[in-house]
TORGUGU-805862 format. One record per residue (C-alpha): residue number from 1; x negated, y negated, z. Coordinates in steps of 0.5 Angstrom, whole numbers, plus 500, padded with zeros to 3 digits. Example, Ala and Ser with C-alpha at 12.3 -4.5 7.8 and 13.67 -1.06 7.14 Angstrom:
BEGIN
{n = 1 | c1 = 475 | c2 = 509 | c3 = 516}
{n = 2 | c1 = 473 | c2 = 502 | c3 = 514}
//
This chain:
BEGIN
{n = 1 | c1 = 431 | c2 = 444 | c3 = 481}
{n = 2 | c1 = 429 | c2 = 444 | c3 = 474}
{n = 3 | c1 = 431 | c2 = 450 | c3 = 469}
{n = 4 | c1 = 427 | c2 = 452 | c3 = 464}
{n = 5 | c1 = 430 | c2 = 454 | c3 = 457}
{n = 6 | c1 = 429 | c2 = 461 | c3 = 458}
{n = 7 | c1 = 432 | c2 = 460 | c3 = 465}
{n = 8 | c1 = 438 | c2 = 457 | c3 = 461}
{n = 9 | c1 = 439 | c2 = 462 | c3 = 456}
{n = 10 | c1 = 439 | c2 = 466 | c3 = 462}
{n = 11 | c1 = 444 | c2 = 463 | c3 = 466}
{n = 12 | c1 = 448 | c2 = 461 | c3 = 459}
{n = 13 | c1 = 448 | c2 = 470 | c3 = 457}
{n = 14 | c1 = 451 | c2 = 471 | c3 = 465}
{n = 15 | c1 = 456 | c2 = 467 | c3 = 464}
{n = 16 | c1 = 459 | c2 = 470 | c3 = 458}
{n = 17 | c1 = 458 | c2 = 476 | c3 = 460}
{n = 18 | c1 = 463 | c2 = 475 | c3 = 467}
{n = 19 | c1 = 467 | c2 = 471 | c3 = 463}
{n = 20 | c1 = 469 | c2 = 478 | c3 = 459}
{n = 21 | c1 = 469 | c2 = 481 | c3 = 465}
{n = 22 | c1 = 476 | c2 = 483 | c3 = 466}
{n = 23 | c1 = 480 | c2 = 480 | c3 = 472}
{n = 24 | c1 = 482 | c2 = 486 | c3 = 478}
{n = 25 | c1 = 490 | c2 = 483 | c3 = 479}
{n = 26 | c1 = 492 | c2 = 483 | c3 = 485}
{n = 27 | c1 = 498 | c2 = 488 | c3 = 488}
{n = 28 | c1 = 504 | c2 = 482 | c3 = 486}
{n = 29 | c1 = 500 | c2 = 478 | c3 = 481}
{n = 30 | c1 = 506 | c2 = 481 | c3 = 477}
{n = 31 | c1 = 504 | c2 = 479 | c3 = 468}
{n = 32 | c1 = 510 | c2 = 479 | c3 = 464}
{n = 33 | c1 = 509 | c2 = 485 | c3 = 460}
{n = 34 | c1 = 511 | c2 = 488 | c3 = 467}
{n = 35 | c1 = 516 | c2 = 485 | c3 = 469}
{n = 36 | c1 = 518 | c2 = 486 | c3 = 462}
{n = 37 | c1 = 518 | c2 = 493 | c3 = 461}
{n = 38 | c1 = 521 | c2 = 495 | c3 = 468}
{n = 39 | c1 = 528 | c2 = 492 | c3 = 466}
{n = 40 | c1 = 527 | c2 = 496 | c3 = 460}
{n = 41 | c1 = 525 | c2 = 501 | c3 = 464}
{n = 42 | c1 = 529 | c2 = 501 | c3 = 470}
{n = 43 | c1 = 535 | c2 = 495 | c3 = 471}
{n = 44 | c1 = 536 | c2 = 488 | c3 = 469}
{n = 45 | c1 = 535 | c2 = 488 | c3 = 477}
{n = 46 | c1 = 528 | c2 = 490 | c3 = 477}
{n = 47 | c1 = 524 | c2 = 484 | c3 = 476}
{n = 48 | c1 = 528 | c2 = 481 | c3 = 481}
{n = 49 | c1 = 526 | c2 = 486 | c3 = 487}
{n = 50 | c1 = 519 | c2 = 485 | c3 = 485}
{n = 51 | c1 = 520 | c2 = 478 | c3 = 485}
{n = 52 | c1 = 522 | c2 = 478 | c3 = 491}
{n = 53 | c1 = 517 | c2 = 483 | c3 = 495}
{n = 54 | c1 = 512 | c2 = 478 | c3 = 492}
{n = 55 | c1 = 515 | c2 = 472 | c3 = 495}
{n = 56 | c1 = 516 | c2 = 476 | c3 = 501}
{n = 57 | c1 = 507 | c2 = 477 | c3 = 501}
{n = 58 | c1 = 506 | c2 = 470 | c3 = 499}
{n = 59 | c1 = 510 | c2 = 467 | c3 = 505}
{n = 60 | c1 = 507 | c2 = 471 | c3 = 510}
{n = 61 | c1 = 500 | c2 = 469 | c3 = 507}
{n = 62 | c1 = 502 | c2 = 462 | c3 = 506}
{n = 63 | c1 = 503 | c2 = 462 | c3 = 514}
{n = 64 | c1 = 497 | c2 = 466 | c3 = 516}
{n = 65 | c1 = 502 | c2 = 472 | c3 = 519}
{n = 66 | c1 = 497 | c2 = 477 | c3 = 518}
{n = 67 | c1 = 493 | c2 = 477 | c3 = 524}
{n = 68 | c1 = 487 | c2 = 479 | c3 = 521}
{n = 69 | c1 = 485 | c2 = 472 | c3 = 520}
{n = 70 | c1 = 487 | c2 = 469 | c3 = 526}
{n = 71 | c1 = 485 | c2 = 475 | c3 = 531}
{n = 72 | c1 = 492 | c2 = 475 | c3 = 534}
{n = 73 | c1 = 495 | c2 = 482 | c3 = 535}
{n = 74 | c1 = 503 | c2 = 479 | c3 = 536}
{n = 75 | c1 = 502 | c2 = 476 | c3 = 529}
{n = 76 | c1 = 499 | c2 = 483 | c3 = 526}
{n = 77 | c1 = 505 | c2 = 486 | c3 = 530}
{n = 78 | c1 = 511 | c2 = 481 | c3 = 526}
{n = 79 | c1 = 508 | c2 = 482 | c3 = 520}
{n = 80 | c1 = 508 | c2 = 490 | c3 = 521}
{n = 81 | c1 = 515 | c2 = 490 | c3 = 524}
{n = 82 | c1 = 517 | c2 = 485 | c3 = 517}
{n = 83 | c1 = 514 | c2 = 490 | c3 = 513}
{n = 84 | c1 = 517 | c2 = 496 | c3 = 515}
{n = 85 | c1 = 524 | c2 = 493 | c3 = 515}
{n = 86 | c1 = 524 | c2 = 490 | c3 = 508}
{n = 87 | c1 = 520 | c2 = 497 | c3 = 505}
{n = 88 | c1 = 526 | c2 = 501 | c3 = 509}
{n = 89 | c1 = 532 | c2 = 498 | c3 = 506}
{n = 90 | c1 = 531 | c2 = 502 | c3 = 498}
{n = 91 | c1 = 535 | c2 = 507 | c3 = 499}
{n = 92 | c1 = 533 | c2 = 515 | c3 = 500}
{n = 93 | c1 = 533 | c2 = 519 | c3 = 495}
{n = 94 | c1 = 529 | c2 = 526 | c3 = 494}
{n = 95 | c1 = 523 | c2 = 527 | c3 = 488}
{n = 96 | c1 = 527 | c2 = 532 | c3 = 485}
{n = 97 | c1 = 534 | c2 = 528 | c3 = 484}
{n = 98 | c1 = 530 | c2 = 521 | c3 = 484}
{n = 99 | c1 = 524 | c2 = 524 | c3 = 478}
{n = 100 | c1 = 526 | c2 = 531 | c3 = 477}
{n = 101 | c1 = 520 | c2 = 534 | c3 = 480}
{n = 102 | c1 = 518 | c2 = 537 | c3 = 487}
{n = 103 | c1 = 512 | c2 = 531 | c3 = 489}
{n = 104 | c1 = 512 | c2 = 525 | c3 = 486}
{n = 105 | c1 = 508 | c2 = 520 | c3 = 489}
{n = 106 | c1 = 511 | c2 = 512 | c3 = 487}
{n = 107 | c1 = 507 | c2 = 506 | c3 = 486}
{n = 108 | c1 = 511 | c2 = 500 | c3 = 490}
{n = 109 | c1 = 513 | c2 = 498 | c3 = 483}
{n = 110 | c1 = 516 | c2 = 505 | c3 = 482}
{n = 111 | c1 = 519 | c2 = 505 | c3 = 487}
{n = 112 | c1 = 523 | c2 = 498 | c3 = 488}
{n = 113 | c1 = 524 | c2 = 498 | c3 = 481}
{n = 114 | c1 = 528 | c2 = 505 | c3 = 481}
{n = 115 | c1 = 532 | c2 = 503 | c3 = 488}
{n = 116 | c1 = 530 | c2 = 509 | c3 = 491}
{n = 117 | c1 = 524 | c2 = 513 | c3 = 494}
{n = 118 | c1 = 522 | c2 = 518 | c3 = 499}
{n = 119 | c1 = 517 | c2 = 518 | c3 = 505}
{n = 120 | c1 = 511 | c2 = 518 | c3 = 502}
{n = 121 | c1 = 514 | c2 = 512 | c3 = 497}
{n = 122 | c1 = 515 | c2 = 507 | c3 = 504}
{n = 123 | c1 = 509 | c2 = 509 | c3 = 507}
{n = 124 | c1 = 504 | c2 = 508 | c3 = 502}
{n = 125 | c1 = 509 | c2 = 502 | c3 = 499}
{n = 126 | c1 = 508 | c2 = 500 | c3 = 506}
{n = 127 | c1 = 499 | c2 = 501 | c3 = 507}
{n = 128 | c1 = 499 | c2 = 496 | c3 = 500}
{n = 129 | c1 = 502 | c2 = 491 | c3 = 502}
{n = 130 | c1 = 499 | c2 = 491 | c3 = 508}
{n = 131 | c1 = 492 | c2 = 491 | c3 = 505}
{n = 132 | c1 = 494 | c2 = 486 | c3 = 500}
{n = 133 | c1 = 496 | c2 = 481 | c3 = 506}
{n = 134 | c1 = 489 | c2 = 482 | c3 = 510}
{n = 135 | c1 = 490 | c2 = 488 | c3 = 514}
{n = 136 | c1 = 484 | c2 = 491 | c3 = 515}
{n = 137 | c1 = 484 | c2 = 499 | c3 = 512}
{n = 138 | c1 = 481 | c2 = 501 | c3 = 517}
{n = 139 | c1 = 486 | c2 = 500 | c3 = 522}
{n = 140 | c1 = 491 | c2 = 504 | c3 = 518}
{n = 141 | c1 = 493 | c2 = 511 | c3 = 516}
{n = 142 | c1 = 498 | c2 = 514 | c3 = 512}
{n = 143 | c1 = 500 | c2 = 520 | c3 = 515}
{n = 144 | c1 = 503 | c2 = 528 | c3 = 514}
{n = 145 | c1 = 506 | c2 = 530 | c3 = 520}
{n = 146 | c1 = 511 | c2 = 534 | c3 = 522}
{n = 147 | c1 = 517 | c2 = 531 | c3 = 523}
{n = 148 | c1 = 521 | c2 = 537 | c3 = 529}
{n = 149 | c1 = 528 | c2 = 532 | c3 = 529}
{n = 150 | c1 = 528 | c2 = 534 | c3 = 522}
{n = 151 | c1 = 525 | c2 = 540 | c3 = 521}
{n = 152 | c1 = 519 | c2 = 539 | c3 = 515}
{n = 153 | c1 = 514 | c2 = 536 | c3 = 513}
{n = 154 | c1 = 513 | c2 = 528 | c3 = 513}
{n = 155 | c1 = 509 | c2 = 522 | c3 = 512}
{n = 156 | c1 = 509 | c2 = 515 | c3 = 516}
{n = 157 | c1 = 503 | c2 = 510 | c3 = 516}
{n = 158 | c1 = 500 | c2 = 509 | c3 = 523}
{n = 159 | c1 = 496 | c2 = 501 | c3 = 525}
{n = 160 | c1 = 491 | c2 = 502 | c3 = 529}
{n = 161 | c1 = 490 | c2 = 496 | c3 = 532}
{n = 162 | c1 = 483 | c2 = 499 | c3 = 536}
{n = 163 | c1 = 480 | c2 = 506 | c3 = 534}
{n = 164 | c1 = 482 | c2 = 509 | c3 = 540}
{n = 165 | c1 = 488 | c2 = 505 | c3 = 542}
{n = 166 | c1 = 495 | c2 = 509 | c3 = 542}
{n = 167 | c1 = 498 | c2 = 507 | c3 = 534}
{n = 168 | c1 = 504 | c2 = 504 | c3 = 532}
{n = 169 | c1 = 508 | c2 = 508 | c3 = 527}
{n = 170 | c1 = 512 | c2 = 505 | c3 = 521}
{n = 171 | c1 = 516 | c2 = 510 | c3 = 518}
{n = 172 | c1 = 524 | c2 = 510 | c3 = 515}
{n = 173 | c1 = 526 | c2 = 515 | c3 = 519}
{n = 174 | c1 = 526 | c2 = 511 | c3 = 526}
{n = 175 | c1 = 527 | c2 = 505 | c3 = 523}
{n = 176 | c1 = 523 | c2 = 501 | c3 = 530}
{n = 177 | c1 = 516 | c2 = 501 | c3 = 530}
{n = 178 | c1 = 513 | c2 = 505 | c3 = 536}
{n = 179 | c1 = 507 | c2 = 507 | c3 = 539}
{n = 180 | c1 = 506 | c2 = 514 | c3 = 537}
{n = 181 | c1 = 506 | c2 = 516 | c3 = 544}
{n = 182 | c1 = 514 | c2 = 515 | c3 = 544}
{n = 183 | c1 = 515 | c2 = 520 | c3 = 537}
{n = 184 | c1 = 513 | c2 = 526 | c3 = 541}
{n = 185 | c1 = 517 | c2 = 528 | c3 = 534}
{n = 186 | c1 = 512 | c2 = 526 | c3 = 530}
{n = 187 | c1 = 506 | c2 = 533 | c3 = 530}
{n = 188 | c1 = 500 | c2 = 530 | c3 = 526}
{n = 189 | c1 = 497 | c2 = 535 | c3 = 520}
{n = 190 | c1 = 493 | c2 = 530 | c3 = 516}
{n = 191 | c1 = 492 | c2 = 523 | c3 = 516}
{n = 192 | c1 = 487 | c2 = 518 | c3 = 511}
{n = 193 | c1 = 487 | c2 = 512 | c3 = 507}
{n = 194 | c1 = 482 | c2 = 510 | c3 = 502}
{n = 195 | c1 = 476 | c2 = 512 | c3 = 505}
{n = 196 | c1 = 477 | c2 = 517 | c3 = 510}
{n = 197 | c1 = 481 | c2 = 524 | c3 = 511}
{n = 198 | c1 = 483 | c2 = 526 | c3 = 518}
{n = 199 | c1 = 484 | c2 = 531 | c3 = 521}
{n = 200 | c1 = 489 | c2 = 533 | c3 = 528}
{n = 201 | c1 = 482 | c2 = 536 | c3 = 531}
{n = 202 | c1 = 479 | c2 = 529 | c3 = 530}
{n = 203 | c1 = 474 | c2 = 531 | c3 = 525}
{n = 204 | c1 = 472 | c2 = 526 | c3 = 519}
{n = 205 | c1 = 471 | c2 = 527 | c3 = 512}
{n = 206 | c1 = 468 | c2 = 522 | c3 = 509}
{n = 207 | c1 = 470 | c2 = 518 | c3 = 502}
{n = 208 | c1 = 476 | c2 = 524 | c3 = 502}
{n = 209 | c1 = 481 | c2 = 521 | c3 = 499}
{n = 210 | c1 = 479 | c2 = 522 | c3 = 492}
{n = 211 | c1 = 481 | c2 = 530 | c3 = 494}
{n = 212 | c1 = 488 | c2 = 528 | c3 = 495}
{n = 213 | c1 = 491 | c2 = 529 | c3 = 486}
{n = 214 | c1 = 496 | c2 = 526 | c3 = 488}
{n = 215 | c1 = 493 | c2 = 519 | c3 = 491}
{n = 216 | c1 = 489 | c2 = 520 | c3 = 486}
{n = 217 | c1 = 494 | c2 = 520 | c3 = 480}
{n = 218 | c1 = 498 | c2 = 514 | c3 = 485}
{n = 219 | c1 = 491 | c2 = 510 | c3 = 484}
{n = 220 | c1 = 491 | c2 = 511 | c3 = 476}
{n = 221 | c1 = 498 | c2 = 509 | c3 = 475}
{n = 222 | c1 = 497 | c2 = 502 | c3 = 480}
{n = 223 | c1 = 491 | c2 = 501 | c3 = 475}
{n = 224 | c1 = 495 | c2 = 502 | c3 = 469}
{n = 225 | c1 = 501 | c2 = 497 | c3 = 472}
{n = 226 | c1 = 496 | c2 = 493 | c3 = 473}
{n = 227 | c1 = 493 | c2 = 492 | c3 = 466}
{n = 228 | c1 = 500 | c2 = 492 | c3 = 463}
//
């Protein structure tokens, strides 16, 4: 195929353009800026858990243990299972001990770097790093429930291998992932993940996530994390 010299000049201006466009990192491309300023910030440990985290996803994508790529639910299953058990080894410590405010919402760096965290902290540690793996999002949900074994409010994230199917609950209370037919000291409240909001009736709300502040506000301090 010939090119004019207009349709040169054209393509030369494209590619100039994308060539300025900035490059969207992805969840552990960790710069050294960052790695920088959380052992500044937190410990002269910290790079070294994200290190590790990062190694943790780049083993597990290097062996094609997702599933999602495969079709092959046992290898999506491992992949849940070491997933929930390395996010479960940080330590629990409330928002008000750990941030000095009642709800706070930590991105996975956060939270690895400061060794603590909370349900919400884990469960949405959790929904990254799966997403980041090639889980598809619309087999997971981070999910308030009501945990009746403690008595209040709390959050685990849900795999839906089907829509319909019975999902499997990680969470860092019951440190073994089971279906949620078997937590019958879970009770549902609401549930979402980047797209969608659900409610214990059913119902959907479409594009309802960016109606959580607090997701929000996660999502502006992954951004920033990532342009560090």
């Amino acid at each position: 195929m010939l090119f004019s010299k207009r349709n040169f000049r054209f393509l030369a201006a494209l590619a100039l353009v994308a060539a300025t466009l900035p490059v969207v990192a992805g969840l552990v491309d960790f710069s050294d800026n960052l790695l920088n300023y959380v052992a500044r910030q937190f410990s002269p440990e910290a790079p070294k858990r994200l290190l590790i985290w990062k190694r943790l996803l780049t083993d597990m994508k290097s062996a094609e243990a997702t599933g999602a790529r495969q079709s092959d639910p046992r290898a999506e299953t491992l992949t849940l299972r070491k997933t929930n058990e390395f996010m479960n080894q940080v330590p629990y410590i409330n928002d008000s001990a750990h941030w000095g405010k009642e709800d706070y919402w930590a991105t996975p760096v956060e939270m690895l770097s400061s060794f603590g965290g909370d349900c919400e902290d884990y469960s949405i540690a959790k929904y990254l790093s799966l997403k980041e793996l090639g889980i598809p999002i619309e087999r997971l949900r981070i999910s308030y429930v009501k945990a009746t074994s403690v008595g209040e409010s709390h959050m685990v994230l849900a795999y839906y291998p089907r829509p319909d199917a019975d999902p499997l609950i990680l969470d860092n209370l019951v440190k073994e992932v089971k279906p949620a037919s078997q937590r019958p000291d879970l009770e549902p409240v609401y549930s979402f993940n980047d797209d969608d909001i659900w409610l214990p009736s059913g119902a959907t709300r479409k594009g309802g996530a960016s109606q959580v502040r607090l997701w929000r506000e996660l999502l502006e301090k992954l951004a920033k994390e990532q342009r560090l």
